[in-house]
Legacy VTK file of the C-alpha trace (Angstrom):
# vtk DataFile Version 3.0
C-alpha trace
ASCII
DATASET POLYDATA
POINTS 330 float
-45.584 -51.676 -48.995
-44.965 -47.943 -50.535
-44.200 -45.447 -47.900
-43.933 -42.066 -49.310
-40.842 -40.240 -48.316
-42.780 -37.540 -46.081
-44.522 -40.429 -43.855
-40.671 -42.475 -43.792
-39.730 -39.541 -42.116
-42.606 -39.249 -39.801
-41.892 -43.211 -38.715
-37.903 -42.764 -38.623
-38.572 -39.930 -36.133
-40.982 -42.136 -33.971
-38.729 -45.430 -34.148
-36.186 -42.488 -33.012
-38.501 -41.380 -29.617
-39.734 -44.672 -29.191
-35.686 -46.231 -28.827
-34.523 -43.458 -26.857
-37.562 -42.360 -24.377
-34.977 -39.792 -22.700
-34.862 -37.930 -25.902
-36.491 -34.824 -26.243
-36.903 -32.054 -29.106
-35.780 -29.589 -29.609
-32.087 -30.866 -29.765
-30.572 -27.680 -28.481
-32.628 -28.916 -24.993
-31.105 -32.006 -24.959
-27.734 -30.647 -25.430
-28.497 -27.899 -22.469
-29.680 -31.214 -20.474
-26.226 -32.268 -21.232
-24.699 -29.141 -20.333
-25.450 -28.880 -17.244
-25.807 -30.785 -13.988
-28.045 -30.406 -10.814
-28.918 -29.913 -7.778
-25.408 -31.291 -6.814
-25.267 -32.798 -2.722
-29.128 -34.018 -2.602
-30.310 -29.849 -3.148
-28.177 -28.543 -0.092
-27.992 -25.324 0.332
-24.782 -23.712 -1.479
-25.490 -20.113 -2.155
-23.135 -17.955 -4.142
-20.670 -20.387 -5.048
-17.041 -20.098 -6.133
-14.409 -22.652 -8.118
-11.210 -23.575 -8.388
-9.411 -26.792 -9.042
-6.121 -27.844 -7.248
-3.799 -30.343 -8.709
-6.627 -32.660 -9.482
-9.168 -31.719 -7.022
-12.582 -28.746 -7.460
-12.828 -27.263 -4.844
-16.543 -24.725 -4.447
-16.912 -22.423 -1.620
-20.373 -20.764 -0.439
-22.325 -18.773 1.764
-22.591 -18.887 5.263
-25.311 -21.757 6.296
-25.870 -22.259 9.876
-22.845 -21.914 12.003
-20.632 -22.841 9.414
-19.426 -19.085 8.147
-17.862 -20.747 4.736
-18.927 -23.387 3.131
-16.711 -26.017 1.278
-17.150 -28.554 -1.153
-15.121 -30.825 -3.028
-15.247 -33.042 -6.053
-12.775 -35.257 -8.357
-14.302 -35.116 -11.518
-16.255 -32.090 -11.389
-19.460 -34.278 -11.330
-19.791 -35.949 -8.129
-19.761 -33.363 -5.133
-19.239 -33.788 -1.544
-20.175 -31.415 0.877
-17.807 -30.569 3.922
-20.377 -30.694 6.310
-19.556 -28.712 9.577
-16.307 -27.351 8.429
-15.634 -23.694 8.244
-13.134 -22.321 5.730
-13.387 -19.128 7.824
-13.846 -19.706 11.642
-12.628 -16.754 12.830
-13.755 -13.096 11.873
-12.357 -10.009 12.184
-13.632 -7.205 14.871
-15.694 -5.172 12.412
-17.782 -8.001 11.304
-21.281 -7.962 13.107
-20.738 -11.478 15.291
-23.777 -11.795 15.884
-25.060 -11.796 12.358
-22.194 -11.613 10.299
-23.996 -12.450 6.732
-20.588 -13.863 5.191
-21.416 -14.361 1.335
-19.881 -15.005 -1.693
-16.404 -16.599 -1.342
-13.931 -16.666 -4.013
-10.997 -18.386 -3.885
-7.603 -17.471 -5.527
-3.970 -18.999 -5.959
-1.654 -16.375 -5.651
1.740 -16.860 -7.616
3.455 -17.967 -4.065
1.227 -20.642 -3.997
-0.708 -19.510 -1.047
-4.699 -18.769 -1.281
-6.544 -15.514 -0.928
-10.441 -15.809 -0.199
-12.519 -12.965 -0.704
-15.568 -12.283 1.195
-18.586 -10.230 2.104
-19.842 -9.716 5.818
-22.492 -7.110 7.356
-20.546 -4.389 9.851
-20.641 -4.490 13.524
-21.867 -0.541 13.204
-25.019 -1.216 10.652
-25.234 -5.000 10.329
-27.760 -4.013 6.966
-24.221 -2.405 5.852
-21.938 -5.150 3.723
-18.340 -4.659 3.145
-16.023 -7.038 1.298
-12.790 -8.429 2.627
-10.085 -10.915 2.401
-8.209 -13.973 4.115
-5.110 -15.942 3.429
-4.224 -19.837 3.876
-1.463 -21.643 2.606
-3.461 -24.142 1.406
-6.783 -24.305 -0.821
-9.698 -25.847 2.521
-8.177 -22.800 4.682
-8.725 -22.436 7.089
-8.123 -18.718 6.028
-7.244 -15.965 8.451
-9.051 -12.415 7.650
-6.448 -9.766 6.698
-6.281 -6.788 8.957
-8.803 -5.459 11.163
-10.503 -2.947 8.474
-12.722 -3.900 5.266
-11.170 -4.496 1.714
-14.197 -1.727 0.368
-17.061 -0.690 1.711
-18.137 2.303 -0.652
-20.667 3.234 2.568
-22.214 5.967 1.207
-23.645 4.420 -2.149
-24.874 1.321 0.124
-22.403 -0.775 0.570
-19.691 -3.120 -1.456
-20.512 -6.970 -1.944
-19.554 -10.265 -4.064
-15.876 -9.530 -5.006
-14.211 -11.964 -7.546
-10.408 -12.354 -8.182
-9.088 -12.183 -11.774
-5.715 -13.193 -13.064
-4.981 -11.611 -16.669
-2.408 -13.302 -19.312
0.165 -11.084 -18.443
-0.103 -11.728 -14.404
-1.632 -8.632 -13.763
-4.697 -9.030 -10.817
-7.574 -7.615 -10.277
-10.842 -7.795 -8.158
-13.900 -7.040 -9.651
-17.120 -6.611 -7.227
-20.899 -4.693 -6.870
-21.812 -1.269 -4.917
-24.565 -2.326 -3.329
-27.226 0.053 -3.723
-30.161 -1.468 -3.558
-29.571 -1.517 0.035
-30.189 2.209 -0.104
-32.966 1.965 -2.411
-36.800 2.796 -2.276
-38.411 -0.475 -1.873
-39.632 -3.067 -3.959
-37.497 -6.011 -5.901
-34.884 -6.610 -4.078
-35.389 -3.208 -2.337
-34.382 -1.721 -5.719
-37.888 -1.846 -7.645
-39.117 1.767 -6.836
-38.340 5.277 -7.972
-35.737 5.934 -8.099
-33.980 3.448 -8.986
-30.392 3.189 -7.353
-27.048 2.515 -9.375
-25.642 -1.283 -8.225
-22.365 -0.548 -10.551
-19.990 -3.748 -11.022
-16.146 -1.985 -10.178
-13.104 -3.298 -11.217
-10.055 -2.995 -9.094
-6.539 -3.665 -9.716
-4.692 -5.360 -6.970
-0.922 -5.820 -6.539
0.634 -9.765 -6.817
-0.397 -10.135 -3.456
-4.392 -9.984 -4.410
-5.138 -7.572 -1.964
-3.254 -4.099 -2.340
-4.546 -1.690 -4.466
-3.277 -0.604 -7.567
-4.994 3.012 -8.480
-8.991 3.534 -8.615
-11.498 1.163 -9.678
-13.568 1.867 -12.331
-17.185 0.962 -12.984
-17.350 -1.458 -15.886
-20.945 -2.492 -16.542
-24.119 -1.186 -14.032
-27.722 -1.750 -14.010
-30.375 -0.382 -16.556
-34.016 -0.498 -17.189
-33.650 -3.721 -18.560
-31.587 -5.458 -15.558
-34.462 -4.942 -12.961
-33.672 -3.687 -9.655
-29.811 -4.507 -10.191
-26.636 -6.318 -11.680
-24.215 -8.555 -9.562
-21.853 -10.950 -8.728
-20.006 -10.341 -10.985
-16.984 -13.463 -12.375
-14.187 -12.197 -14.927
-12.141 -14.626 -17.943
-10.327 -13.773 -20.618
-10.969 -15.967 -23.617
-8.328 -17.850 -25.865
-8.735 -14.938 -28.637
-7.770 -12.113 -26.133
-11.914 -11.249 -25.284
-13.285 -10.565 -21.743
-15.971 -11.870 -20.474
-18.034 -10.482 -17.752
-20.639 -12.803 -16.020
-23.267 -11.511 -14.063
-26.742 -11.791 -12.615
-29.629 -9.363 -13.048
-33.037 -8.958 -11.869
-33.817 -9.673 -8.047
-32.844 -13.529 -6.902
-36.130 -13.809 -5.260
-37.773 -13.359 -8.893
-37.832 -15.865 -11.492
-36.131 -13.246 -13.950
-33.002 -14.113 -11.866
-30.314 -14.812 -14.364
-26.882 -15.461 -15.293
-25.974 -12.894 -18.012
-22.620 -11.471 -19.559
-21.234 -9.361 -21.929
-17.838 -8.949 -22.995
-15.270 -6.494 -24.345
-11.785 -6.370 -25.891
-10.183 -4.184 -23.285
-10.573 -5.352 -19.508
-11.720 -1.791 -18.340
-14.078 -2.063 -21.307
-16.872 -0.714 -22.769
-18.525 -3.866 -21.984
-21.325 -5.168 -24.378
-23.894 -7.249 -23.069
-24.788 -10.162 -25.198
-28.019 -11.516 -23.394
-28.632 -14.242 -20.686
-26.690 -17.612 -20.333
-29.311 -19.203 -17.902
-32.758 -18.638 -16.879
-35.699 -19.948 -15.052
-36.676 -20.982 -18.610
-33.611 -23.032 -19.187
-34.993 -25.267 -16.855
-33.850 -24.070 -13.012
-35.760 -22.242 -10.511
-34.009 -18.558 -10.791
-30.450 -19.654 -11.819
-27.612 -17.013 -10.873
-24.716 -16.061 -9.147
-22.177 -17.687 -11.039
-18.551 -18.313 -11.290
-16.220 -19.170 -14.121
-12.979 -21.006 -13.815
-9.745 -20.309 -14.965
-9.844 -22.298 -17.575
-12.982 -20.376 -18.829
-14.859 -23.706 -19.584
-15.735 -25.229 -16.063
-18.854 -23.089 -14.313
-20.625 -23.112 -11.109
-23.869 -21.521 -10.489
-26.802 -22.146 -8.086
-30.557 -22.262 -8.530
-33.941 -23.005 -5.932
-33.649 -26.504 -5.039
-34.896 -28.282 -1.992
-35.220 -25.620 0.846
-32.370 -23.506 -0.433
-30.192 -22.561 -3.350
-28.398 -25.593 -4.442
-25.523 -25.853 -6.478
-25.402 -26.720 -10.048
-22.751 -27.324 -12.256
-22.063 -26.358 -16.199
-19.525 -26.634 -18.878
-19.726 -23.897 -21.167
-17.846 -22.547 -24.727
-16.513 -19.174 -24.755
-16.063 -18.236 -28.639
-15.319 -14.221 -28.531
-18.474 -12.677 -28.288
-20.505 -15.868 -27.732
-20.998 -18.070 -24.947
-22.853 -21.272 -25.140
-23.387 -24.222 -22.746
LINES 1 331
330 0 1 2 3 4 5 6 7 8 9 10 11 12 13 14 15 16 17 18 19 20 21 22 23 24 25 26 27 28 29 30 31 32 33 34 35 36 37 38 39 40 41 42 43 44 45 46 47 48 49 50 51 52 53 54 55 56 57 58 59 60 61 62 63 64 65 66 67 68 69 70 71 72 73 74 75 76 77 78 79 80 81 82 83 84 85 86 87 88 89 90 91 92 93 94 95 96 97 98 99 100 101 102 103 104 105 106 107 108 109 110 111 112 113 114 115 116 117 118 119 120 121 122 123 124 125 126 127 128 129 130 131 132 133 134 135 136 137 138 139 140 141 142 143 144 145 146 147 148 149 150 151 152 153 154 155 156 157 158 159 160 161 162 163 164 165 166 167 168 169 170 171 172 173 174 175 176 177 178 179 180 181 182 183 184 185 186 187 188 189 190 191 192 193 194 195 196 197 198 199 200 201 202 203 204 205 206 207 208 209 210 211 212 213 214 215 216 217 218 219 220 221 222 223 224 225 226 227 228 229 230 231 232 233 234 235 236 237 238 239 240 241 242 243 244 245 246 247 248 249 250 251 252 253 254 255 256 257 258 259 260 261 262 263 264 265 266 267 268 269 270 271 272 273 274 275 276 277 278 279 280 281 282 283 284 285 286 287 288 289 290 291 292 293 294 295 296 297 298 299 300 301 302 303 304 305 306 307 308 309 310 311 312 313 314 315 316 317 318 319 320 321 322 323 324 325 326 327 328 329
């Protein structure tokens, strides 16, 4: 029997679908499918998580959920995740944290170059628990637990709302910096995210220098990237890598997390105070999770944690992603 060679393809592609029932078209989908992995720990709830891998272990960290003020998780192959449950990475907080409410988000976890840790953290203040100010703890190992630094704030930049969601950075040449959100949306009009009204408040993403010891300041910070029209209400946390050809990259969410135009975004530059260039979204609600943000990158600027509306919570997902200069793909 003669099959022209428009219908042989028709039937190769069929025999193709019909084999493999898991396939789907477009490939680019399948290869996100691949991509990515998630809800990790049956869709618990793992806000705002962080990475970093130990010898051979990952470690994630998260918002506060329940009693527990830090989350941990742990995993030996980056796919298969087990949650801590109970333990606190951060028991103990310091004086000017509201107890009663202390709202501890977004951990991020550092090796300094003594080998000890240095978590950074956000928590609401015992003055104006709707205040958030970021600070830091120390352990000498990578599950804490970690023992806030001082009895003061890292930054609170009070009077444009607020500082949240700091992230360590290590640079080539050893030099550290922080790089976090002024949180001013808190101050805003209403709305998204309080945020979505006239007029609209700056939520700039600052990056600080910090001495070896990840905590003392080196100079100002300087804004490096901060919301516009086409952000939404904001731009936050904010997670810094530098890529084998000597490019930054700067992820980041926009939009309001309670939207599905939640996102993880970047842009990049070639100098790490900038002018940073965004390059478009990474994930969306379109890439197949429920408002995907709040990301972090590892150091090794392949191996990403996000999380996304699973279950009864944010759960946390998992990607491996490509860094090539200007592009990122996953």
């Amino acid at each position: 029997m003669f099959f022209p060679p428009s219908m042989l393809s028709s039937l190769l592609l069929l025999t193709l679908v019909l084999l493999h029932p898991a396939a789907s078209f477009p490939f680019s989908r399948q290869l996100f499918k691949r991509a990515v992995a998630g809800p990790e720990m049956n869709s618990a709830n793992f806000p705002d998580p962080s990475i970093i891998k130990v010898n051979s272990t990952w470690y994630a960290f998260a918002t506060t959920s329940g009693k527990v003020h830090i989350q941990v998780a742990t995993s030996p192959d980056f796919n298969t995740w087990t949650l801590k449950s109970g333990y606190d990475a951060l028991p103990n907080l310091p004086s000017w944290v509201d107890q009663s409410s202390p709202n501890t988000w977004a951990p991020d976890v550092n090796q300094l170059d003594d080998g000890s840790f240095v978590m950074y953290y956000t928590a609401s203040t015992a003055n104006d628990s709707a205040m958030h100010c970021t600070a830091a703890a120390t352990a000498s190992s990578v599950e804490g637990p970690y023992k806030p630094m001082g009895d003061e704030p890292w930054e609170c930049s009070k009077p444009m709302g607020g500082a949240i969601d700091p992230s360590g950075f290590r640079d080539n040449d050893g030099t550290r910096y922080v790089v976090f959100k002024i949180d001013g949306n808190s101050i805003g009009h209403g709305g998204d995210c309080n945020n979505g009204i006239a007029p609209i408040m700056p939520t700039p993403i600052m990056l600080q220098q910090v001495q070896s010891d990840g905590v003392t300041k080196v100079g100002p910070a300087f804004t490096i990237l901060t919301n516009e029209p086409v952000d939404g209400p904001l731009v936050e946390a904010p997670s810094l890598i530098r890529s084998s050809g000597g490019n930054y990259t700067l992820f980041y969410s926009s939009n309001c997390f309670t939207t599905a135009a939640y996102d993880v975004a970047y842009a990049t530059a070639t100098n790490i105070k900038g002018p940073y260039t965004r390059a478009g979204s990474l994930f969306t609600t379109d890439t197949g999770m429920d408002s995907p943000g709040s990301a972090d990158i590892d150091a090794d600027g392949t191996h990403l944690v996000l999380h996304a509306n699973a279950g009864t919570g944010r759960a946390l997902y998992t990607a491996t992603i490509n860094i090539s200069e200007n592009k990122v793909t996953a």
